[in-house]
matplotlib code that plots the C-alpha trace (Angstrom):
import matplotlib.pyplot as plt

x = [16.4, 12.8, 11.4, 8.8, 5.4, 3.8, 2.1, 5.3, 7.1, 4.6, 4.4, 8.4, 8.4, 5.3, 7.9, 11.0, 10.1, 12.9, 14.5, 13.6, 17.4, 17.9, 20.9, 23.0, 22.3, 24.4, 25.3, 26.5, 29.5, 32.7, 33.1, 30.0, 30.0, 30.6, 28.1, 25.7, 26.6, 23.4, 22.2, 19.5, 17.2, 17.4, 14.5, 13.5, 14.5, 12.3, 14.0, 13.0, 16.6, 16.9, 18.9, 21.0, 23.4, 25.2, 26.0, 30.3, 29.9, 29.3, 26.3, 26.1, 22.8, 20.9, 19.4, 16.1, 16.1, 20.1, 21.2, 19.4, 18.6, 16.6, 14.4, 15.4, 13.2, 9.4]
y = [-32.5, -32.8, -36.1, -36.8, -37.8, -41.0, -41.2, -39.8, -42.0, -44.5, -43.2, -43.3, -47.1, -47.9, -45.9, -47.8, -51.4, -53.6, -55.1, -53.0, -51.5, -48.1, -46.3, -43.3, -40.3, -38.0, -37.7, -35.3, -37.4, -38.1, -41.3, -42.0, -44.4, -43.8, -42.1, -44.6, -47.8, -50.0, -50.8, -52.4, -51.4, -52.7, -50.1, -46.6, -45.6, -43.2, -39.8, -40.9, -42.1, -45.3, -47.6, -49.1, -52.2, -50.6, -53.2, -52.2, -53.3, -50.0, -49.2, -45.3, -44.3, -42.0, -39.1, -38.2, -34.5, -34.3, -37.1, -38.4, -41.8, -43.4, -46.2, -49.3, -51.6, -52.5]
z = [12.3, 11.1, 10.8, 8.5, 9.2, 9.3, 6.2, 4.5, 5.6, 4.6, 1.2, 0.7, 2.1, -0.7, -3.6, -2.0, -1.2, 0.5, -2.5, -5.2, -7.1, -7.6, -9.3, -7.5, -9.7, -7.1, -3.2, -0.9, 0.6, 0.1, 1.0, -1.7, -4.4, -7.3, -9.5, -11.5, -8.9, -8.5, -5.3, -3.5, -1.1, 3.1, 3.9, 5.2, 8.1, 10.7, 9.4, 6.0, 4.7, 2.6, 3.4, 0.2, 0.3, -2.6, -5.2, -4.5, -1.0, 0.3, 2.8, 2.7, 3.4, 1.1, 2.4, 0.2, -0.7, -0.5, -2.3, -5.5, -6.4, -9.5, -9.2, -11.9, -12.9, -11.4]

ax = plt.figure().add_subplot(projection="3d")
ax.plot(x, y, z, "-o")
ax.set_aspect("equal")
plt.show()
């Protein structure tokens, strides 16, 4: 696994701020939620994944450049 650099990941945690809501647009797991659920971002982790506490109660990470997310609001 690659991880992304510092100012990448710097860049991603500037776009995805802890509390800003995005919406699930699609995601490469089975266990995902379902397609349009809300969710709020926890953070982003080192490997450049974003944490979501997904508005269902699910906490499936999304992995950026697999799974697709869109930001809401702000």
């Amino acid at each position: 696994m690659k991880f992304p650099s510092k100012e990448r990941l710097a860049e991603l945690r500037n776009e995805y701020p802890v509390g800003c809501r995005v919406k699930l647009i699609s995601m490469d797991d089975f266990q995902a939620p379902p397609i349009g659920t809300l969710g709020t971002v926890q953070g982003v982790d080192d490997a450049g994944n974003l944490l979501v506490r997904w508005d269902n109660g699910s906490g499936l990470n999304v992995v950026l450049g697999v799974d697709e997310v869109q930001k809401i609001g702000g």
